[in-house]
N, C-alpha and C positions, 0 to 999 in steps of 0.2 A: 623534155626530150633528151635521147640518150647522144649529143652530139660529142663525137669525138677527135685527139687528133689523130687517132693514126686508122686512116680508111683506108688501109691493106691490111690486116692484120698478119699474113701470110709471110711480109716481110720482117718479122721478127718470130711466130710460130709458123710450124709448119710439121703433119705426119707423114711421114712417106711412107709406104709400103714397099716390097719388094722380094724377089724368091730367092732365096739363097741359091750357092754353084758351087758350094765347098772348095773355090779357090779364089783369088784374088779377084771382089766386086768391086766395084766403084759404080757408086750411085752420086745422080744427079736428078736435078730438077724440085731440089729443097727451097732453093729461093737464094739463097742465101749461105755464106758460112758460118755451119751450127760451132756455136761454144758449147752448150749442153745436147749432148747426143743421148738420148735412155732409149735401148733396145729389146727386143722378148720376141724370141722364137714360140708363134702363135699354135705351134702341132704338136712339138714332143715334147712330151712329160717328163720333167726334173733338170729342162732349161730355164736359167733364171733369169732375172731382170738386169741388164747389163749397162751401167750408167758411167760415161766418158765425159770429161770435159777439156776445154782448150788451155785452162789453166795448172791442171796438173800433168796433162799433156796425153795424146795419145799412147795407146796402149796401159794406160791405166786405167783396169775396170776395179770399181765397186758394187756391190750387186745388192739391189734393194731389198730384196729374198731373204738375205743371211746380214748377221752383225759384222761377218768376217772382213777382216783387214783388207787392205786396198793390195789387189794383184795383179803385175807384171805379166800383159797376155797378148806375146809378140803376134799371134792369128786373129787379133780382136780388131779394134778401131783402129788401123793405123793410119788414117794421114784425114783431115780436115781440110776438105776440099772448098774453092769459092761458089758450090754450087751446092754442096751436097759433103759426102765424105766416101771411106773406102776401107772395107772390111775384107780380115784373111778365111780363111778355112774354118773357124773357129763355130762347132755347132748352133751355139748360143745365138749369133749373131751373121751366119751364112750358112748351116747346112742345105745340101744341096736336094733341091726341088722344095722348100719347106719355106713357106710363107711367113715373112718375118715383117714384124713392126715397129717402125722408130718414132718418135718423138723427138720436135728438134727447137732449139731456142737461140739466141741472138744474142750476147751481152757482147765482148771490145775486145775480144781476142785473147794472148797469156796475159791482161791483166797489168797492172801497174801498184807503185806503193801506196798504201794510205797510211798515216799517222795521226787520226784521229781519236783511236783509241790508245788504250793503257799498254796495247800490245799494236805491231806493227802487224799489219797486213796486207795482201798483195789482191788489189781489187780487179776484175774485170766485168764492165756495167754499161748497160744501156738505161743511161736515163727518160727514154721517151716509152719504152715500152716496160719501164718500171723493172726490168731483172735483173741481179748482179751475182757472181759466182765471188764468192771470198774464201780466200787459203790464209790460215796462220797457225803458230805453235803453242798450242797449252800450254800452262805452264802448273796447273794442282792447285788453280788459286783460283780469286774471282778475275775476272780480265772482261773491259769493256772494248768492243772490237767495231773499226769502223767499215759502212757496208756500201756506203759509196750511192746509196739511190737519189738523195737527196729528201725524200720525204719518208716518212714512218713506214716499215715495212707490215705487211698484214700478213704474209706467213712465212716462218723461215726453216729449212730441212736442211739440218746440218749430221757430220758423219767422222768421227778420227778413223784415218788413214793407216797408221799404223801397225794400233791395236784394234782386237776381236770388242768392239764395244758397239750398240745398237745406231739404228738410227730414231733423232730428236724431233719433235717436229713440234713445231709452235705456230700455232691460229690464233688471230684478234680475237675472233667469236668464241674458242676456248676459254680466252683471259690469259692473262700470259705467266700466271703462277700455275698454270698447268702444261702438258705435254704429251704429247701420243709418240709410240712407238713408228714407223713401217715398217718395220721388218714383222710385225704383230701383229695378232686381231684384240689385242686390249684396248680398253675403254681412255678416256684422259686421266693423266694420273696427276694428285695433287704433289707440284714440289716447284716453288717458284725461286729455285737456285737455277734452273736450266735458263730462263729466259727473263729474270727479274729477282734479282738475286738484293739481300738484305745490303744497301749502298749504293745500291744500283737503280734503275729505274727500269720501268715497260720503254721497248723501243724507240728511240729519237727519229728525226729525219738525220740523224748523221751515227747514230751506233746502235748498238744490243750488248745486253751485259749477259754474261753465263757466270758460271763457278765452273771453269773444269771440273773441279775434284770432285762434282756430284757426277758426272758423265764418262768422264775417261779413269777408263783403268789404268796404274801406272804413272799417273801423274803429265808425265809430258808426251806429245806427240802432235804428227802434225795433221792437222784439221780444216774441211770442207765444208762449206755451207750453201747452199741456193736461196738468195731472200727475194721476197716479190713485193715490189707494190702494185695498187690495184689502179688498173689505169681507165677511166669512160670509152664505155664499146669494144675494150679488149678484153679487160682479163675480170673477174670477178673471186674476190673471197669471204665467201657468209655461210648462212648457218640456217638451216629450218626445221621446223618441228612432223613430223610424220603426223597422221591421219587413219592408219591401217585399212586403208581402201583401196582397190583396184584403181580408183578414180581418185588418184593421189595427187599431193600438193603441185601447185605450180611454183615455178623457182625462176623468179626476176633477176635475168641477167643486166638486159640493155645491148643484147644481142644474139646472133643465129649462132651458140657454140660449136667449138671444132674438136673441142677437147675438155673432159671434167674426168674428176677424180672425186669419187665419195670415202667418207669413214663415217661410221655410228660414233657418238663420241662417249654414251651413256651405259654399253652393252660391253664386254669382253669376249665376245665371241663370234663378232661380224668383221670379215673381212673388208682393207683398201677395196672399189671397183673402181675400173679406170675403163671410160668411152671413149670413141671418138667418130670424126664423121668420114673417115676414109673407109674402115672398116664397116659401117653403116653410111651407105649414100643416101640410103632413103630412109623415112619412118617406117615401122619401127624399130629404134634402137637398141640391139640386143645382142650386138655382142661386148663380152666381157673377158677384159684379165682384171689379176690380182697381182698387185705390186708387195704385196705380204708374203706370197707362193710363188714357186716355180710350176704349177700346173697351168696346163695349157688352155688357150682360148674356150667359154663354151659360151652358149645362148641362153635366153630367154627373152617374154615380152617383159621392160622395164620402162622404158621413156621413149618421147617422142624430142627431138631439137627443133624449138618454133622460133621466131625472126625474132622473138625477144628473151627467150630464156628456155625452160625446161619444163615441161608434164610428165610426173610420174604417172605410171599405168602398172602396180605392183605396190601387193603390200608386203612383201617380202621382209625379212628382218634387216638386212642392210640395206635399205634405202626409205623403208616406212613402217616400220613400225609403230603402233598408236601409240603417241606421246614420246615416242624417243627422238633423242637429237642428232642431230648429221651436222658435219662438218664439209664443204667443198673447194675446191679451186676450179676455175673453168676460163677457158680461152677461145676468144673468136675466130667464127668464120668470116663471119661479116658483122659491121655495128647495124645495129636500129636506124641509125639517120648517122651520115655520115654529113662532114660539113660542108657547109655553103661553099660552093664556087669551088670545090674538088673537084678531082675525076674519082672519088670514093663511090664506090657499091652498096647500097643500102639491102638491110636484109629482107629476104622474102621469106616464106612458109618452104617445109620445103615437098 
């Protein structure tokens, strides 16, 4: 049985929605203060995916859409409220009447030192719900960087701040001499300098090794990562093989998802799709962004969210194609069975 500890899932994720006013919003009722804020104006075309966190501090967006450098955007995220947070004018992230979607996570606020690696780092992490946000500086070398979760991370999405250089992204079920783009619809590419570099090893419970000089242009600059580990009845990261049927595979969580994100891992031509269950309250699940585009929200029938995991219902190329591989992450609404002698909520169908 899928017992776990944390039977609120909400108090570490949580999506809010909400309609933009094109002037100073302040949203509440997140749960919680978000450390990772990622944003996407759901209606107009050539708004991107706009990603804040509490470590490099308000007002700094990076946008999963483009490789482009991290930007100073005084109308964007400014202030990281205890409930919620507080956005300006800023299209992306408040135009006015225009239905906007956030995505929100928990890790310990700006963060603290670590020195576990070969390079110092400034960690901020939630050990129970497996997330931590890590900032440090390349240096054009290999450098082993500590990430503060305490156990082995299963996918890490890191990004320099400085320079125009892509986003990285490493999954267990890729192997970690591989690596996918987001900002892309490319397939996994083989180079195990990004995440297990020739001296180095596959990720520890206490670090991850890269090679800058494979990744950053320019040798130094300074550098953002999001690592996860996977924790029972929260969060899930695996890997399944498509069926090319309408009556597509099912995908064992261990609980009623709130939130997934698919890639093809085998294809260069299938875009990120990113669910969730605010936008869909009921089955079936079908609405859709793309964290690789700034195009706006659209539909289809693709899956259903059941109290233990996922039914594809589409044989579509990015999500089923016969015999191709997908890569996912996914986060609770509720666990399966939540533990003895809590006041946890166990999942239902929904």
């Amino acid at each position: 049985m899928a017992y776990t500890t944390i039977n609120k899932s909400s108090d570490y994720f949580n999506t809010k929605l909400y309609t933009g006013t094109g002037s100073s919003n302040a949203q509440t009722g997140v749960g919680f203060q978000p450390d990772w804020t990622w944003i996407k104006n759901r209606t107009t075309a050539g708004e991107g995916h706009h990603s804040y966190d509490s470590v490099r501090g308000v007002t700094k967006r990076l946008r999963t859409d483009t490789n482009a450098a991290e930007s100073t955007v005084s109308t964007g995220l400014t202030t990281f409220g205890t409930d919620g947070f507080t956005v300006g004018s800023n299209d992306g992230c408040n135009k006015n009447g225009i239905g906007i979607a956030s995505w929100n996570w928990k890790a310990n606020g700006a963060g603290s030192a670590n020195t576990d690696g070969n390079v110092a780092s400034t960690v901020s992490v939630n050990t129970t719900s497996g997330f931590s946000i890590v900032s440090w500086s390349s240096n054009g070398a290999e450098q082993s960087i500590g990430h503060g979760l305490g156990v082995a991370p299963k996918m890490i999405i890191m990004k320099t701040r400085g320079t125009a250089d892509g986003w990285i992204v490493g999954h267990k079920d890729n192997g970690w001499d591989y690596y996918q783009v987001l900002q892309g619809t490319n397939a996994k590419i083989s180079d195990d300098r990004m995440f297990s570099p020739s001296g180095g090893s596959d990720p520890t419970n206490s670090l991850w090794w890269t090679n800058s000089a494979a990744w950053v242009s320019g040798g130094s600059t300074n550098c953002i990562a999001y690592c996860f580990a996977e924790k029972k009845g929260y969060s899930k990261f695996g890997s399944y093989t498509g069926n090319g049927s309408a009556d597509g595979p099912f995908i064992y969580t261990g609980f009623k998802p709130a939130f997934v994100i698919f890639k093809r891992t085998d294809g260069g031509s299938e875009n990120w799709l990113m669910y969730d269950n605010k936008r869909n309250t009921f089955n079936v699940v079908n609405k859709r962004l793309y964290p690789d585009t700034s195009d706006p929200e659209d539909t289809g029938s693709h899956m259903d969210f059941v109290s233990n995991g996922i039914k594809l219902k589409t044989s579509t190329g990015g999500l089923n194609s016969s015999g191709a591989t997908y890569i996912y992450m996914a986060f609770a609404e509720n666990p399966l069975v939540a533990n003895s002698g809590t006041d946890g909520v166990p999942a239902t169908a929904r």
